[in-house]
C-alpha positions in Angstrom: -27.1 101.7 4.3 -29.6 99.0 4.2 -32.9 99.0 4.9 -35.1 96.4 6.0 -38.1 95.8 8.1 -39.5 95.1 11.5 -38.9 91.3 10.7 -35.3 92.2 10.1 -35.4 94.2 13.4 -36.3 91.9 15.3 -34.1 89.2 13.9 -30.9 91.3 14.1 -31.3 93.3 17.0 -33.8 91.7 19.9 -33.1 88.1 19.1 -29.1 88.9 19.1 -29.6 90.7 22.8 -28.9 94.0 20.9 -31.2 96.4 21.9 -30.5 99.0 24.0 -34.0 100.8 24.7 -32.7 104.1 22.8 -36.4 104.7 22.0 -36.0 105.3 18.3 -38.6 102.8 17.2 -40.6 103.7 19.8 -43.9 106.4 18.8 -43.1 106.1 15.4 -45.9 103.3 15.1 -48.4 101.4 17.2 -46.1 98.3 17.1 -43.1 99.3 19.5 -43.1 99.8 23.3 -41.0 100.7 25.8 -41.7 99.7 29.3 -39.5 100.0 32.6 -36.4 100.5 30.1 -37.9 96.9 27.7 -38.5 97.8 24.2 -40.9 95.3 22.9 -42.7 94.5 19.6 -46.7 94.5 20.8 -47.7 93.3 17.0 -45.5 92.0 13.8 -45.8 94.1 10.6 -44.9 93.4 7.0 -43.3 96.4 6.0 -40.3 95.3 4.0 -38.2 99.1 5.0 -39.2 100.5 8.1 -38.0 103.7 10.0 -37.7 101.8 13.2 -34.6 99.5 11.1 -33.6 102.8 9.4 -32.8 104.5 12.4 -31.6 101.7 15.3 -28.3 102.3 16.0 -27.5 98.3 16.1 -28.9 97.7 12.6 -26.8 97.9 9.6 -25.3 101.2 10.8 -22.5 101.9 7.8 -20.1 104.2 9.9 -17.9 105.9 7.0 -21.4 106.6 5.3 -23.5 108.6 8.6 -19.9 110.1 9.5 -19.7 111.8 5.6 -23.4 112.8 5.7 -22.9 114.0 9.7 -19.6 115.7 9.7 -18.7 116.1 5.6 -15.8 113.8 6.1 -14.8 109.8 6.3 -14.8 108.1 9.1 -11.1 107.6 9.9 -11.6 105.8 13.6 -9.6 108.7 15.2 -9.8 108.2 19.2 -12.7 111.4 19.9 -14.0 111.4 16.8 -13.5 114.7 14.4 -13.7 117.9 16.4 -12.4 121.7 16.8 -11.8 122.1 20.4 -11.8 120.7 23.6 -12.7 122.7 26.6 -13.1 122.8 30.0 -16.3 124.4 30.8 -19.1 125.4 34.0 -22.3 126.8 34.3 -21.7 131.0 34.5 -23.1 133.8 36.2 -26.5 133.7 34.9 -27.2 129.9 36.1 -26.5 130.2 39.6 -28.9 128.6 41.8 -29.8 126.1 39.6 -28.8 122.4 40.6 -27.4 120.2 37.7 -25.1 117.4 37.4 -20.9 118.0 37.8 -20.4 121.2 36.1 -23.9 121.8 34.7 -22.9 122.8 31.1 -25.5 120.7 29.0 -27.9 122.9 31.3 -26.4 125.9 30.7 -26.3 125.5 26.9 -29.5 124.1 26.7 -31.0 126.8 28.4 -29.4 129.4 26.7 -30.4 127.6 23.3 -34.4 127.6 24.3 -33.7 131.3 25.3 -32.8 132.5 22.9 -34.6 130.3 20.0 -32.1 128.4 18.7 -34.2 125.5 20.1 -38.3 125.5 20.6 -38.2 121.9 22.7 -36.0 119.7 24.3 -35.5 116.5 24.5 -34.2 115.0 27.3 -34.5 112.2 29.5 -36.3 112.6 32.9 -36.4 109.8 35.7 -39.3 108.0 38.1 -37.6 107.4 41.1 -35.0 104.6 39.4 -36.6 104.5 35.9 -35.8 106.8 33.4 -38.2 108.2 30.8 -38.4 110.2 27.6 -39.3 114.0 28.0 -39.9 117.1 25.7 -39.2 120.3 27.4 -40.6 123.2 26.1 -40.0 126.0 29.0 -36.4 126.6 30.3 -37.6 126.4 33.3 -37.9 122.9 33.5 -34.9 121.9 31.8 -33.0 121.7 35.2 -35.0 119.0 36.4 -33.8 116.8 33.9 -30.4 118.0 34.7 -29.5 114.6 36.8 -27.7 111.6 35.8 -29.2 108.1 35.0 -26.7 105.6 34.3 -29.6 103.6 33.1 -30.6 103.0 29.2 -33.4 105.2 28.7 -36.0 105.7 25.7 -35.3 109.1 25.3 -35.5 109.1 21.3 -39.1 108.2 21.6 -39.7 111.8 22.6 -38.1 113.2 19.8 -40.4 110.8 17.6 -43.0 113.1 19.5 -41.9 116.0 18.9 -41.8 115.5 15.1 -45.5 114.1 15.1 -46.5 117.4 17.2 -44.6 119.6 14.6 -41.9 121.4 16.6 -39.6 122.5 14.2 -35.9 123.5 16.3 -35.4 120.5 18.3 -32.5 119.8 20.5 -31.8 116.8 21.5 -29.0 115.4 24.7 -28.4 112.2 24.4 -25.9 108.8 25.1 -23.5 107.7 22.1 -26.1 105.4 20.6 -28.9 107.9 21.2 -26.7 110.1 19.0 -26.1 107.2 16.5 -29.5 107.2 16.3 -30.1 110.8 15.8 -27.7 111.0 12.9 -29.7 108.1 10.8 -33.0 110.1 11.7 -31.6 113.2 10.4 -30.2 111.3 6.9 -33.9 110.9 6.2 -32.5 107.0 5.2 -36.0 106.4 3.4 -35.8 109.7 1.3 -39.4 111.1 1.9 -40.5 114.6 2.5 -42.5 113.9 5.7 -39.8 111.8 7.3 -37.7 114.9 7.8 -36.6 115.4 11.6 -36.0 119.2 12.1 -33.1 118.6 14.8 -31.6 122.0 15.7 -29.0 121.1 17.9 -27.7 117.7 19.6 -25.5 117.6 22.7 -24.0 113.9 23.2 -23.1 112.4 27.1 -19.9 110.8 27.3 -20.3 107.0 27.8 -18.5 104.0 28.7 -21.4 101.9 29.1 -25.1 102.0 30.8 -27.0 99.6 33.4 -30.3 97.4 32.5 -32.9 99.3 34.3 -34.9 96.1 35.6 -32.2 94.7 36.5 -30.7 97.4 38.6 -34.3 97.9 39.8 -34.1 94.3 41.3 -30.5 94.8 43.0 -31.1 98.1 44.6 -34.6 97.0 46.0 -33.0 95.2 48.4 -30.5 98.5 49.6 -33.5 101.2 49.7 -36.7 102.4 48.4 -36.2 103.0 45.5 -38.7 105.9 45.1 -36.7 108.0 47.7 -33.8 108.2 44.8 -32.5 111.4 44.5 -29.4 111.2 42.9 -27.0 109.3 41.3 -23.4 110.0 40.5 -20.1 107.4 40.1 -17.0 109.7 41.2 -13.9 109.8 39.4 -11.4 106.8 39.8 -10.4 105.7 42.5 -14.0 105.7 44.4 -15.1 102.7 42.3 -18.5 103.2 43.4 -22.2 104.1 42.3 -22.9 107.2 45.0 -26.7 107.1 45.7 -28.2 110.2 47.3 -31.4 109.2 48.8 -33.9 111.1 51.4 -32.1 108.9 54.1 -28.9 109.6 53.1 -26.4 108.5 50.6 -25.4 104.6 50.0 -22.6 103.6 48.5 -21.9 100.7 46.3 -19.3 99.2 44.8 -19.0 99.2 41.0 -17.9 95.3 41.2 -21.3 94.8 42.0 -22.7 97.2 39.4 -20.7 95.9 36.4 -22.5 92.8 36.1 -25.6 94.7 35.1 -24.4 96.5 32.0 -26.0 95.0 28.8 -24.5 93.3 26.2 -25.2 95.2 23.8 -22.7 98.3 25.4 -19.6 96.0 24.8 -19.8 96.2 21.3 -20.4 100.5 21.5 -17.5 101.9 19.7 -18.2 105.5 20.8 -17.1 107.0 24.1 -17.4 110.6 23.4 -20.8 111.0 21.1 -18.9 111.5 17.4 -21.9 112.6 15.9 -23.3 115.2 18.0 -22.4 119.0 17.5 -21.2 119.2 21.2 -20.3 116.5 23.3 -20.1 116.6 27.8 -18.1 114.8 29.9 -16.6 114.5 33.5 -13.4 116.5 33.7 -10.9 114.6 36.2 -8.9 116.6 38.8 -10.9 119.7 38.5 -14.7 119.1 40.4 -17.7 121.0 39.5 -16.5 121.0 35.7 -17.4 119.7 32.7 -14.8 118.5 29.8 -17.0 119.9 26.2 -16.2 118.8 23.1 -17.3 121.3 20.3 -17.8 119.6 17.0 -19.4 121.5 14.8 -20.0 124.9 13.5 -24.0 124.8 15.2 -22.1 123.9 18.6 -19.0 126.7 18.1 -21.6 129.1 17.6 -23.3 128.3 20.8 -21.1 127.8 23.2 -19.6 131.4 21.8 -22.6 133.0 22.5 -23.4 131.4 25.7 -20.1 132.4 27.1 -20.6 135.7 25.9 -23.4 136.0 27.6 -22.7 134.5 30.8 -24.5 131.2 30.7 -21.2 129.4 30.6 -17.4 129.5 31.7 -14.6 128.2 30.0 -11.2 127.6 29.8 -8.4 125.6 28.1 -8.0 121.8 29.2 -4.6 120.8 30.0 -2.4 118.0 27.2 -2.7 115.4 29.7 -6.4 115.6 30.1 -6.7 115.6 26.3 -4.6 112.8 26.1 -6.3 110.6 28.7 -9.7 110.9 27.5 -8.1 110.1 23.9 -6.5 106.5 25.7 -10.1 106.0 26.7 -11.7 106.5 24.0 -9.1 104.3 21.7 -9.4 101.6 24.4 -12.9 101.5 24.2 -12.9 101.5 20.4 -10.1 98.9 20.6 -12.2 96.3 22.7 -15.5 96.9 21.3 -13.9 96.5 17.6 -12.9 93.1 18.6 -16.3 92.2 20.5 -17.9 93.2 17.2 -15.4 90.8 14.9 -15.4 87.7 17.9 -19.4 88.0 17.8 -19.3 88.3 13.6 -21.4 91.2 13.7 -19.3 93.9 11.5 -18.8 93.9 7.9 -20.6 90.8 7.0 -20.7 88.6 4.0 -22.7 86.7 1.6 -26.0 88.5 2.3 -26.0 88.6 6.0 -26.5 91.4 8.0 -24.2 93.3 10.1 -24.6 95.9 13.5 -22.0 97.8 11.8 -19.8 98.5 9.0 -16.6 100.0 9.1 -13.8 100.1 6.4 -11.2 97.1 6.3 -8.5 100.0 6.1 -10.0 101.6 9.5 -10.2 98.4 11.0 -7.4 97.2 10.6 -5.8 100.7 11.5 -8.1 100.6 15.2 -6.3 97.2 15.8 -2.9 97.9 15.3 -3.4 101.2 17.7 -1.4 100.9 20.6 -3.4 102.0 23.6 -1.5 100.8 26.7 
């Protein structure tokens, strides 16, 4: 990939309306912030390579090379992304009592992973009332209160930029698609030195159409509620078409077409609606509540979610063809219409010494767009 500076970073990615608020730059230098879900540059720098361009997953990010280095394989634009299973899965035996989100697998997992030591922090993301923020975990105990669901863009990276300056040395990470984006370019070590190594242990991805801008939603819902009485939040499977807000008065409902509007810009040209580059990937599994649809990648995520099952952390079972094949239409959909967001906007594969958000293979391009996905 190519490298560049803050400059560059600023160029490409804030002044474009690219940023996300992942947190990668963020804590890796005095010259990035993140406030209320705003990442901001507080001072200019002359580096001409930077980590914060190195790892931003809107910046140059060369798909077929992070895929190879990632996953020991090209990227080929397949629908989920390379995998070995797909599996329905709950929290077992030995989480009960402890409130999570849907099923509660990325608890279960991640609890079972500090347990045992596969893991000596986590990083997660953690909320304040409506705005989400970047957490290490380092007792198992705590993990559940992370366990909720956001829907916001959150700085969560930032933590794990903590965690390597504190020296932590197992660190699992649960994160969006571009978090995990993100992740993979940290892990490359794309500047080549020594102490720029990031000792991730173990990454679980979120599955994720798309996220809301936090001020933003901030503004809309503080007319509704307090917003500090948030409990919270969940969008139920199709046909509710609504955000379900559980508050200490009660839960409010609204309607999605009031919601949409607030999604950045920046998640229409996301590719990735099942995290590709993370060892296990956790979705909603439709027509079967309380459970999660898991994705096992690779050989780090097989090995857990074995052990975890044998131990009781964790249920699972097979997922039906027509759940498989529905998340797959998703997923190509997605890929489909972000693809051509990315071409309208000229931001992939770019000429004549002008940088790109991504870069993909003519082949695979051209193989995304002639995918039939209706």
């Amino acid at each position: 990939m190519q490298i560049f500076g803050s400059r560059e970073l600023m160029e490409d990615v804030h002044q474009r309306d690219l940023c996300i608020g992942c947190g990668a730059c963020v804590d890796l230098c005095p010259y990035f912030r993140n406030y209320r879900g705003k990442t901001s540059q507080l001072f200019p720098c002359t580096l001409e390579q930077g980590r914060c361009y190195a790892y931003c997953p809107k910046a140059e990010v060369d798909l077929n090379e992070l895929t190879r280095i990632t996953n020991g394989a090209d990227y080929d634009g397949r629908p989920l992304g390379s995998y070995k299973t797909i599996l329905g899965t709950r929290a077992g035996e030995n989480m009960q009592g402890v409130e999570a989100q849907s099923g509660g697998t990325v608890t279960a997992l991640l609890t079972f992973a500090m347990q045992t030591g596969l893991i000596d922090v986590a990083v997660l993301t953690d909320r304040q009332a409506l705005i989400p923020i970047a957490r290490m975990v380092t007792d198992w105990q705590d993990i559940a209160a992370c366990a909720t669901s956001k829907f916001t863009a959150a700085p969560t990276i930032a933590a794990l930029n903590s965690a390597v300056r504190e020296g932590f040395q197992s660190v699992g990470v649960v994160g969006t698609p571009c978090q995990m984006t993100a992740v993979a370019q940290m892990r490359s070590n794309p500047l080549g030195k020594p102490e720029h190594t990031v000792p991730v242990a173990l990454t679980v991805g979120l599955f994720c159409n798309w996220s809301l801008d936090t001020r933003r939603l901030m503004s809309v819902l503080s007319e509704k509620m307090d917003t500090a009485f948030i409990r919270k939040m969940d969008i139920p499977p199709p046909p509710a078409n609504i955000l379900r807000i559980d508050t200490k008065n009660g839960p409010i409902k609204i309607s999605l077409s009031e919601i949409k509007p607030l999604i950045p810009h920046t998640c229409f040209i996301c590719m990735d609606l099942t995290a590709e580059l993370a060892d296990l990937a956790v979705g909603m599994y439709e027509g079967r509540q309380g459970w999660n649809t898991l994705i096992v990648r690779s050989d780090t995520g097989a090995r857990l979610v074995d052990r975890a099952r044998d131990a009781g952390f964790i249920e699972a079972a097979e997922i039906p063809a027509e759940n498989k094949a529905h998340l797959s239409r998703a997923a190509a959909e997605k890929k489909e219409r972000s693809l051509r967001t990315l071409i309208r906007r000229e931001l992939i594969n770019t000429e004549n010494g002008r940088r790109a958000a991504v870069r993909i293979p003519p082949q695979i391009v051209k193989r995304i767009l002639a995918t039939d996905t209706h």
